[in-house]
FITI-156940 format. One record per residue: residue in one letter; x negated, y negated, z of N, C-alpha, C in turn. Coordinates in steps of 0.1 Angstrom, whole numbers, always signed. Atoms other than C-alpha are relative to their C-alpha. Example, Ala and Ser with C-alpha at 12.3 -4.5 7.8 and 13.67 -1.06 7.14 Angstrom:
% FITI-156940
<atom><aa>A</aa><n_xx>-9</n_xx><n_yy>+12</n_yy><n_zz>+0</n_zz><ca_xx>-123</ca_xx><ca_yy>+45</ca_yy><ca_zz>+78</ca_zz><c_xx>-9</c_xx><c_yy>-12</c_yy><c_zz>+0</c_zz></atom>
<atom><aa>S</aa><n_xx>+9</n_xx><n_yy>+11</n_yy><n_zz>+0</n_zz><ca_xx>-137</ca_xx><ca_yy>+11</ca_yy><ca_zz>+71</ca_zz><c_xx>+8</c_xx><c_yy>-11</c_yy><c_zz>+8</c_zz></atom>
***
This chain:
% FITI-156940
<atom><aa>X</aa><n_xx>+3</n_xx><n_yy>+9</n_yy><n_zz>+10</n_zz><ca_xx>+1169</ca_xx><ca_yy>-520</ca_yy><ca_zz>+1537</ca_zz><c_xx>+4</c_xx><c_yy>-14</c_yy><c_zz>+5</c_zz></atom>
<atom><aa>X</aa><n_xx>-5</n_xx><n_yy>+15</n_yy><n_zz>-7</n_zz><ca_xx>+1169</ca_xx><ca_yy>-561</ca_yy><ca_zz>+1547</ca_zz><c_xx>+8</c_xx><c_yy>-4</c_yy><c_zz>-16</c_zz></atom>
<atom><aa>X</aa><n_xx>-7</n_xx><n_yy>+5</n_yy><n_zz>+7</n_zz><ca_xx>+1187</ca_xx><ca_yy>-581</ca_yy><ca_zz>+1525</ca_zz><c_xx>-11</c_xx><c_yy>-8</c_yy><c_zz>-9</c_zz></atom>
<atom><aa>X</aa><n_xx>+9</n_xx><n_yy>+7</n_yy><n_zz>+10</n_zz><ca_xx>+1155</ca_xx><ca_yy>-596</ca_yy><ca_zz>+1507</ca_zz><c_xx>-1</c_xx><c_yy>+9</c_yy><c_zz>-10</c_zz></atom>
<atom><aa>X</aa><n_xx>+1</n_xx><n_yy>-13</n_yy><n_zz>+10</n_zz><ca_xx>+1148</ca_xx><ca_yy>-562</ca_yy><ca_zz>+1494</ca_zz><c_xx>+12</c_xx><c_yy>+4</c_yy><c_zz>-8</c_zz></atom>
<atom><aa>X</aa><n_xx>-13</n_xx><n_yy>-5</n_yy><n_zz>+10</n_zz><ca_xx>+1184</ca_xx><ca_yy>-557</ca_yy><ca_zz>+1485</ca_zz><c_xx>-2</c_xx><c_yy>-12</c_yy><c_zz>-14</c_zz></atom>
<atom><aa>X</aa><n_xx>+1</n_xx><n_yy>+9</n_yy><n_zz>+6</n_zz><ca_xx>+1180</ca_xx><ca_yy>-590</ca_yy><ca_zz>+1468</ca_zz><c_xx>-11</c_xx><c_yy>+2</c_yy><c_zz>-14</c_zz></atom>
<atom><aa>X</aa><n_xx>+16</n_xx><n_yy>-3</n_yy><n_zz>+11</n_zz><ca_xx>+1143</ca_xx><ca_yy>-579</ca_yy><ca_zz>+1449</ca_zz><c_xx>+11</c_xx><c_yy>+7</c_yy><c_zz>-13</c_zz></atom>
<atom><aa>X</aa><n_xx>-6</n_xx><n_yy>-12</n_yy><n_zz>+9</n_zz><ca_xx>+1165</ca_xx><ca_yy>-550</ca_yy><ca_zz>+1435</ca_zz><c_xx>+9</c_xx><c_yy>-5</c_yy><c_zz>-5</c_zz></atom>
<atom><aa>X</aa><n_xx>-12</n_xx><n_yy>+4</n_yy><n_zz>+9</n_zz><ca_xx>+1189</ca_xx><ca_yy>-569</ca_yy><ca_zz>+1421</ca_zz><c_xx>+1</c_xx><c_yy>-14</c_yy><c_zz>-7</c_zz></atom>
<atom><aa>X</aa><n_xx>+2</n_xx><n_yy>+18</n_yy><n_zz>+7</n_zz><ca_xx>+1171</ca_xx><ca_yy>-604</ca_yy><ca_zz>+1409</ca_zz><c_xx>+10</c_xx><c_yy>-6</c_yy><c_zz>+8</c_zz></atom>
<atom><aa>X</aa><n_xx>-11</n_xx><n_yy>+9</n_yy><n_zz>+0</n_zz><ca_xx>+1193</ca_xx><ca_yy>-621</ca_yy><ca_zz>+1431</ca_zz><c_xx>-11</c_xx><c_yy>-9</c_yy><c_zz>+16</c_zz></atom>
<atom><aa>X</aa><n_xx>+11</n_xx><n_yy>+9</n_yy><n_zz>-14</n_zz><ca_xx>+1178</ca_xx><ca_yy>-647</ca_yy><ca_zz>+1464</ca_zz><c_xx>+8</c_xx><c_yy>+9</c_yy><c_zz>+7</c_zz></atom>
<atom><aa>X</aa><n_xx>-6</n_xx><n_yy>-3</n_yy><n_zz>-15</n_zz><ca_xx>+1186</ca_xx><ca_yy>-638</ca_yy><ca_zz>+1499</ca_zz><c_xx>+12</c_xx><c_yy>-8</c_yy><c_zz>+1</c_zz></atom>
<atom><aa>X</aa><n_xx>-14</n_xx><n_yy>+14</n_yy><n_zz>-6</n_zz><ca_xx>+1211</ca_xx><ca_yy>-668</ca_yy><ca_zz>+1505</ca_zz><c_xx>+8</c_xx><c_yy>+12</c_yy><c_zz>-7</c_zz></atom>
<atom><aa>X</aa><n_xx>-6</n_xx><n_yy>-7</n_yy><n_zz>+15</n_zz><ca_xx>+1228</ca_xx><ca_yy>-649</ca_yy><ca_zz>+1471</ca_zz><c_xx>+8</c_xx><c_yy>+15</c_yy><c_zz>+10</c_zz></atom>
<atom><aa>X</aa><n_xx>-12</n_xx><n_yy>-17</n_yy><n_zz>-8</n_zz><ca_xx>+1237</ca_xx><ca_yy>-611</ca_yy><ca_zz>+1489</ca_zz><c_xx>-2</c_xx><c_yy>-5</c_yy><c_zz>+14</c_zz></atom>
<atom><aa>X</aa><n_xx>-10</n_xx><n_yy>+0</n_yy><n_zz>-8</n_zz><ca_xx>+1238</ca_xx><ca_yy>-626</ca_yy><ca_zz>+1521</ca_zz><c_xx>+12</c_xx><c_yy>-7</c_yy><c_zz>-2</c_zz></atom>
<atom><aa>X</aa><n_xx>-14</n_xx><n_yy>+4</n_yy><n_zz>+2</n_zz><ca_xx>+1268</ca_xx><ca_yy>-643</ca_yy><ca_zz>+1509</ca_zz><c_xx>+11</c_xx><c_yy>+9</c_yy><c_zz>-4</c_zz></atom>
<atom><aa>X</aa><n_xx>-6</n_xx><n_yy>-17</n_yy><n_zz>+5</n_zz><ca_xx>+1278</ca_xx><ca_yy>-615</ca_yy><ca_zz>+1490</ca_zz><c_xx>+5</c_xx><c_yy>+6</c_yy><c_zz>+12</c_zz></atom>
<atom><aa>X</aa><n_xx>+2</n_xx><n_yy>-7</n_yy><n_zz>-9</n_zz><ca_xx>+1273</ca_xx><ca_yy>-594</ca_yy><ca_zz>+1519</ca_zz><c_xx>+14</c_xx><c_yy>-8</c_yy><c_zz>+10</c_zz></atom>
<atom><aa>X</aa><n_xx>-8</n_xx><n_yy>+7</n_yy><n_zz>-11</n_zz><ca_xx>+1293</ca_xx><ca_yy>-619</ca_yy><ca_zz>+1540</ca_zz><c_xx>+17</c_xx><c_yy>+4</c_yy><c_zz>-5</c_zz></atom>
<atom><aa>X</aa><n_xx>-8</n_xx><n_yy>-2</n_yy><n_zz>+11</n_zz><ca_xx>+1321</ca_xx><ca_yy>-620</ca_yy><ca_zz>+1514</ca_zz><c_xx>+7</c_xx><c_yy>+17</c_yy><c_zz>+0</c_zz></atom>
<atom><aa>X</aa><n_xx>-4</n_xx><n_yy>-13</n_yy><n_zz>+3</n_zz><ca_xx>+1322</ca_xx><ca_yy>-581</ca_yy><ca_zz>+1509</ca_zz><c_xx>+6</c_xx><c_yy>+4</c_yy><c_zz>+13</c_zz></atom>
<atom><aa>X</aa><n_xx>-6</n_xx><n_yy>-3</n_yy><n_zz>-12</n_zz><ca_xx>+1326</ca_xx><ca_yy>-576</ca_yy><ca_zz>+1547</ca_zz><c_xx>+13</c_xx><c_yy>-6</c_yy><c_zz>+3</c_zz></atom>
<atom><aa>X</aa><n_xx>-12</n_xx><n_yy>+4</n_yy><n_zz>-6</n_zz><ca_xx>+1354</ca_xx><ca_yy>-601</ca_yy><ca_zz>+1551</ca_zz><c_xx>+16</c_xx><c_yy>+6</c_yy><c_zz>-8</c_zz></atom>
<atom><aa>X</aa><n_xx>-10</n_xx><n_yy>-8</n_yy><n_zz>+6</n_zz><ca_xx>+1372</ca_xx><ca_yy>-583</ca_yy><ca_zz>+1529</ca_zz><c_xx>+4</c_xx><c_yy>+14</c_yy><c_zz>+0</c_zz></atom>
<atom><aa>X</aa><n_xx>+4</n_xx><n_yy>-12</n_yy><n_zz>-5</n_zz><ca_xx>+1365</ca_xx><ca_yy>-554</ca_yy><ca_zz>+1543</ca_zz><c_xx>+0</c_xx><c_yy>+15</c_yy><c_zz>-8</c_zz></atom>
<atom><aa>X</aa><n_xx>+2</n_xx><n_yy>-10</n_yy><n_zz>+8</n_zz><ca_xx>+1352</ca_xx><ca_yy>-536</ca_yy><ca_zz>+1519</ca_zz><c_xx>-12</c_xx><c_yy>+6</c_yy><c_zz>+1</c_zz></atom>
<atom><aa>X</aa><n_xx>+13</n_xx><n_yy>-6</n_yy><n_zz>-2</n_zz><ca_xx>+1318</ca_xx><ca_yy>-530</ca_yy><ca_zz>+1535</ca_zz><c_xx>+1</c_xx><c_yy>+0</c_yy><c_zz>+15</c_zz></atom>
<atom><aa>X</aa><n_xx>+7</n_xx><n_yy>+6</n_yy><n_zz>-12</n_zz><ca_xx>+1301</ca_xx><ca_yy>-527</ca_yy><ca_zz>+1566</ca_zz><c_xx>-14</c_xx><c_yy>+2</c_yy><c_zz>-1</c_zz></atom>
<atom><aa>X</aa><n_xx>+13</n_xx><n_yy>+6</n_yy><n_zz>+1</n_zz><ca_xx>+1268</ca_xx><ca_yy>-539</ca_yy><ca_zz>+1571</ca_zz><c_xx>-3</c_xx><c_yy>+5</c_yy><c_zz>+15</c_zz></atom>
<atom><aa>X</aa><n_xx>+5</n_xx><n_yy>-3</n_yy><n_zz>-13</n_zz><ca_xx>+1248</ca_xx><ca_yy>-522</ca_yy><ca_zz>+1599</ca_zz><c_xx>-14</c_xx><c_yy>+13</c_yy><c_zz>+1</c_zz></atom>
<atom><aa>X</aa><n_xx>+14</n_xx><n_yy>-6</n_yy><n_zz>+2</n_zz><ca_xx>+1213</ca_xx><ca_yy>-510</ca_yy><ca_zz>+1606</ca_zz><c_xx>-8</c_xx><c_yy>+5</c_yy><c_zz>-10</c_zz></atom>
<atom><aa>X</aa><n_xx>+6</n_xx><n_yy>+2</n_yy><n_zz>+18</n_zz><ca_xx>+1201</ca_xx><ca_yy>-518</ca_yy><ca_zz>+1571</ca_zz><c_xx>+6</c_xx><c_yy>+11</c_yy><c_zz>-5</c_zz></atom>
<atom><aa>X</aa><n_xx>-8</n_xx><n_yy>-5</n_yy><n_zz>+11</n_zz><ca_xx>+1226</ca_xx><ca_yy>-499</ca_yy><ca_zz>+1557</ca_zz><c_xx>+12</c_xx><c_yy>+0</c_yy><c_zz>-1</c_zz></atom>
<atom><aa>X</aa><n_xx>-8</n_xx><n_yy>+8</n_yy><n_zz>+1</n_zz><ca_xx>+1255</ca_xx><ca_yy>-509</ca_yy><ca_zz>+1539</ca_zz><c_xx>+11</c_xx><c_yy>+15</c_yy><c_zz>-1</c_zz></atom>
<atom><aa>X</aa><n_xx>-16</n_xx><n_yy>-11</n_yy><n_zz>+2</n_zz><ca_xx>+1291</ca_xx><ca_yy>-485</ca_yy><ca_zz>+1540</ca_zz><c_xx>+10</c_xx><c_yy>-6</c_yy><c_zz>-8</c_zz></atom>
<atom><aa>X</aa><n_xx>-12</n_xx><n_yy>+1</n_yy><n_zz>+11</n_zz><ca_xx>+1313</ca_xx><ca_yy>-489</ca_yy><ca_zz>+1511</ca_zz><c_xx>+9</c_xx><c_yy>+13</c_yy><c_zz>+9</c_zz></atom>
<atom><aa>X</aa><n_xx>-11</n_xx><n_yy>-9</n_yy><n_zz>-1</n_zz><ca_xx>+1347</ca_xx><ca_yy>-482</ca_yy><ca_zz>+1524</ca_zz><c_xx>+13</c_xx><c_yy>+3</c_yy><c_zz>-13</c_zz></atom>
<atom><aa>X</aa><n_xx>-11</n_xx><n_yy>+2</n_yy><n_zz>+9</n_zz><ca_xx>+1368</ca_xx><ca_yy>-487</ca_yy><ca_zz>+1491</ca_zz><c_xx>-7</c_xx><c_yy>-1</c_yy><c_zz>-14</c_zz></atom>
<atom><aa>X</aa><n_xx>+13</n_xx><n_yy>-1</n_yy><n_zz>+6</n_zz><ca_xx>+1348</ca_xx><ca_yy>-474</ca_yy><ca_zz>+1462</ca_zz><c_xx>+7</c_xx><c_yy>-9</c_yy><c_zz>-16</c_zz></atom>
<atom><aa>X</aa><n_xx>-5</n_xx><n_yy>+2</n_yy><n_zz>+12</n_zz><ca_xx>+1375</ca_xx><ca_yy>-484</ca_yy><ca_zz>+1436</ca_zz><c_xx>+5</c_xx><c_yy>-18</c_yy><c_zz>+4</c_zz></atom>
<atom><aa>X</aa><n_xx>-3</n_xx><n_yy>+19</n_yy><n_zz>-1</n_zz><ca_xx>+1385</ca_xx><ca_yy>-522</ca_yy><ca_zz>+1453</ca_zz><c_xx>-13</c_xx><c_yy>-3</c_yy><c_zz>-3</c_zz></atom>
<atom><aa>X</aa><n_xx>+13</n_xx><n_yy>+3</n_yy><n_zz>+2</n_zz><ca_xx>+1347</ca_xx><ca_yy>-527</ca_yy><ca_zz>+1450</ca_zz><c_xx>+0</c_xx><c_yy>-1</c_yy><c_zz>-15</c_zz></atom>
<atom><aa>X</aa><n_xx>+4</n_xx><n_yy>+2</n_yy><n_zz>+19</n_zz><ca_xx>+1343</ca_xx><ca_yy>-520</ca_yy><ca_zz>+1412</ca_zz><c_xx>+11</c_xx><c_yy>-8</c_yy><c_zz>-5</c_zz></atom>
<atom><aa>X</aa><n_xx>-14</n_xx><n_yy>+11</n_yy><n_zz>+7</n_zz><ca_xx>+1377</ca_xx><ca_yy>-540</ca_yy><ca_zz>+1408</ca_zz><c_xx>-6</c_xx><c_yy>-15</c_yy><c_zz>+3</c_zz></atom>
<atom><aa>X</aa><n_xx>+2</n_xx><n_yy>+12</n_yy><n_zz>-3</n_zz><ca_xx>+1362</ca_xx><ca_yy>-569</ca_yy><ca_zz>+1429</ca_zz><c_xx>-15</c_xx><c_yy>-6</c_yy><c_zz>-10</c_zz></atom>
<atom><aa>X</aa><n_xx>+13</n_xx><n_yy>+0</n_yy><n_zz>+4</n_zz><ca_xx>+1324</ca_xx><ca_yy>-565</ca_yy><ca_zz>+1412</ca_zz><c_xx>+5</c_xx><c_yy>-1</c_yy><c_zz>-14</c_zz></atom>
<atom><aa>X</aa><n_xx>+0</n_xx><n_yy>-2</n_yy><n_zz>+11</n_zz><ca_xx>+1344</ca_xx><ca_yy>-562</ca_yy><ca_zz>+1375</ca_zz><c_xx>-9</c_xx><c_yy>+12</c_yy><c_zz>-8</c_zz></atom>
<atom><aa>X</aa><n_xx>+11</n_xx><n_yy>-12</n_yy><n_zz>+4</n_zz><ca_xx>+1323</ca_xx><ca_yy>-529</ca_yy><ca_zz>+1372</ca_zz><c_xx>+7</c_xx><c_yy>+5</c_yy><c_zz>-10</c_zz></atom>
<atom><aa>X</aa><n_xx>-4</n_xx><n_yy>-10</n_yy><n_zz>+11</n_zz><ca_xx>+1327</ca_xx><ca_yy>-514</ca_yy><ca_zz>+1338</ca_zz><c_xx>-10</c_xx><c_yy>+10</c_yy><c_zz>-4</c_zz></atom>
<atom><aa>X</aa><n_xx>+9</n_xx><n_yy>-9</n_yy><n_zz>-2</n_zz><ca_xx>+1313</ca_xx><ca_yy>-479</ca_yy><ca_zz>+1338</ca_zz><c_xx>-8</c_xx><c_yy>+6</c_yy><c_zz>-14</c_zz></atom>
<atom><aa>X</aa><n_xx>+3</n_xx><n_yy>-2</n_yy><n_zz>+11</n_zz><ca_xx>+1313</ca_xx><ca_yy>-477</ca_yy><ca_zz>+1305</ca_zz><c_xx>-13</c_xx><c_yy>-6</c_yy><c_zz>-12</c_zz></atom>
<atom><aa>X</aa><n_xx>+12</n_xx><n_yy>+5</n_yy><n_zz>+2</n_zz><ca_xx>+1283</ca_xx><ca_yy>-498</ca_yy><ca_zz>+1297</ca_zz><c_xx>-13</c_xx><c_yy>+8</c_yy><c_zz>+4</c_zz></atom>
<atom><aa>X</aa><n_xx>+14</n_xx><n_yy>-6</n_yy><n_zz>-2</n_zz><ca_xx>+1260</ca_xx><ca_yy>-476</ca_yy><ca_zz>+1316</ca_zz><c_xx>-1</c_xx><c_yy>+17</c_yy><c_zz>-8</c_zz></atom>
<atom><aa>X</aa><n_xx>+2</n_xx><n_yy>-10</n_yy><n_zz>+4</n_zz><ca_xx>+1269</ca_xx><ca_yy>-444</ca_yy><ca_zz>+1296</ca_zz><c_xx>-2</c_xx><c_yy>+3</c_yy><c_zz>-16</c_zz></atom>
<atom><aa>X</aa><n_xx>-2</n_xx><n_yy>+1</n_yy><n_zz>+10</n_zz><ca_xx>+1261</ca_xx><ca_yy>-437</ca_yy><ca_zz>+1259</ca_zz><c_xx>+14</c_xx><c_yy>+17</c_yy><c_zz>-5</c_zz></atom>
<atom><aa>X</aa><n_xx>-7</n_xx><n_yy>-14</n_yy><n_zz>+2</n_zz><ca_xx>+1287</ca_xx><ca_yy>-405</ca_yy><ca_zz>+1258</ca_zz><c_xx>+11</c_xx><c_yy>-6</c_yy><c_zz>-5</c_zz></atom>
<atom><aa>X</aa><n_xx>-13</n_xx><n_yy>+10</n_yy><n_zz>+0</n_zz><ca_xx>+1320</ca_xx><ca_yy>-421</ca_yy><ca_zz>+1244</ca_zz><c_xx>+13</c_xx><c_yy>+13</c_yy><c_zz>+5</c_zz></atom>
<atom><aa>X</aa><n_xx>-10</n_xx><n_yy>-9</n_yy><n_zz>-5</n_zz><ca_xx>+1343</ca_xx><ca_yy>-391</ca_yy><ca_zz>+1261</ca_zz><c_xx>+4</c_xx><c_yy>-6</c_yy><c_zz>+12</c_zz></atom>
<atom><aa>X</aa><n_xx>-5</n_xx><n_yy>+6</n_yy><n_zz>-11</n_zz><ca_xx>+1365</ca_xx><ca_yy>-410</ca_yy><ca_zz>+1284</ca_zz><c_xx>-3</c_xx><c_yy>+10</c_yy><c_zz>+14</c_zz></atom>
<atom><aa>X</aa><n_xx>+3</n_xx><n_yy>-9</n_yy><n_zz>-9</n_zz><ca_xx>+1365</ca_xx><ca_yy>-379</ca_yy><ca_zz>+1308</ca_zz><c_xx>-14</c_xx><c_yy>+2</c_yy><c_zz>+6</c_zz></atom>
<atom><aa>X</aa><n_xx>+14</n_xx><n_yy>-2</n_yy><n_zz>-5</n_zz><ca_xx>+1326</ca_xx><ca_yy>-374</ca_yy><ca_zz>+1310</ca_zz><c_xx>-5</c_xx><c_yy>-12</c_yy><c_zz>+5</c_zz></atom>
<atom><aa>X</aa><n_xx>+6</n_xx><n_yy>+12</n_yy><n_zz>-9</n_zz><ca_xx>+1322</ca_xx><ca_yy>-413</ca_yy><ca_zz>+1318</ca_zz><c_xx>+4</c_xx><c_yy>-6</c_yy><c_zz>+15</c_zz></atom>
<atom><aa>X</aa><n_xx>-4</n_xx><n_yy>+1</n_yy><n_zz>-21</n_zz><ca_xx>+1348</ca_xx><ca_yy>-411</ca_yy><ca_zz>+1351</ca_zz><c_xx>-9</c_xx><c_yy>+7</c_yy><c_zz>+5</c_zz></atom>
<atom><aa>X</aa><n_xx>+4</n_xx><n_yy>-9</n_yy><n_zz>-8</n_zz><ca_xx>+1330</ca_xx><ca_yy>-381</ca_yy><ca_zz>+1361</ca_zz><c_xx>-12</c_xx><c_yy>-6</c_yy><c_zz>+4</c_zz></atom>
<atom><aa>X</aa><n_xx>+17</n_xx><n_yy>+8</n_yy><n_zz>-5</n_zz><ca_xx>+1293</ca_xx><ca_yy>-399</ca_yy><ca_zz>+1363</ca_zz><c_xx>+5</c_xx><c_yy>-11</c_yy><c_zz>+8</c_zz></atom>
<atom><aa>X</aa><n_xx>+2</n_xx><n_yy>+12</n_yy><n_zz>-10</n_zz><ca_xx>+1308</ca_xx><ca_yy>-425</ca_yy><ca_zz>+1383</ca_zz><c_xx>+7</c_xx><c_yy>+8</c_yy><c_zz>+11</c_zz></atom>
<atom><aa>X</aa><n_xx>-4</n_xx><n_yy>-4</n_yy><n_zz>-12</n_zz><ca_xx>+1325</ca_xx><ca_yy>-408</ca_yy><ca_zz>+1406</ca_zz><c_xx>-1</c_xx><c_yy>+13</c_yy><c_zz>+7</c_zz></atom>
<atom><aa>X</aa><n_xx>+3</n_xx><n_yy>-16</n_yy><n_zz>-6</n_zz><ca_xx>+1305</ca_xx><ca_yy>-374</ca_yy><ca_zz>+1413</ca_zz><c_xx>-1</c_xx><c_yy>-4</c_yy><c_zz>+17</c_zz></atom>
***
């Protein structure tokens, strides 16, 4: 996947995730290589991104909403 396409998928420009992209590697939380990206740090990521998992599930059982994120 290039980074335009990452970009389609996520409404965002190119400049936009390659910055991101830039950003996430210097913190080395990714690596970026042959259009595909390696998350090494799955939990500094959703801490850096403010990911709350609990938006994408309608279940309210704390237990069943870690499990979807982290099968």
């Amino acid at each position: 996947m290039v980074q335009e396409q990452l970009g389609d998928a996520a409404a965002l420009t190119s400049v936009h995730v390659n910055r991101s992209l830039r950003t996430l590697r210097q913190e080395r939380l990714v690596t970026v290589r042959g259009g595909m990206v390696e998350i090494h740090d799955w939990e500094r990521l959703m801490h850096a991104g403010e990911f709350d998992a609990t938006y994408l599930v309608a279940d309210t059982f704390p237990d069943r909403q870690r499990r979807l994120v982290f099968q």
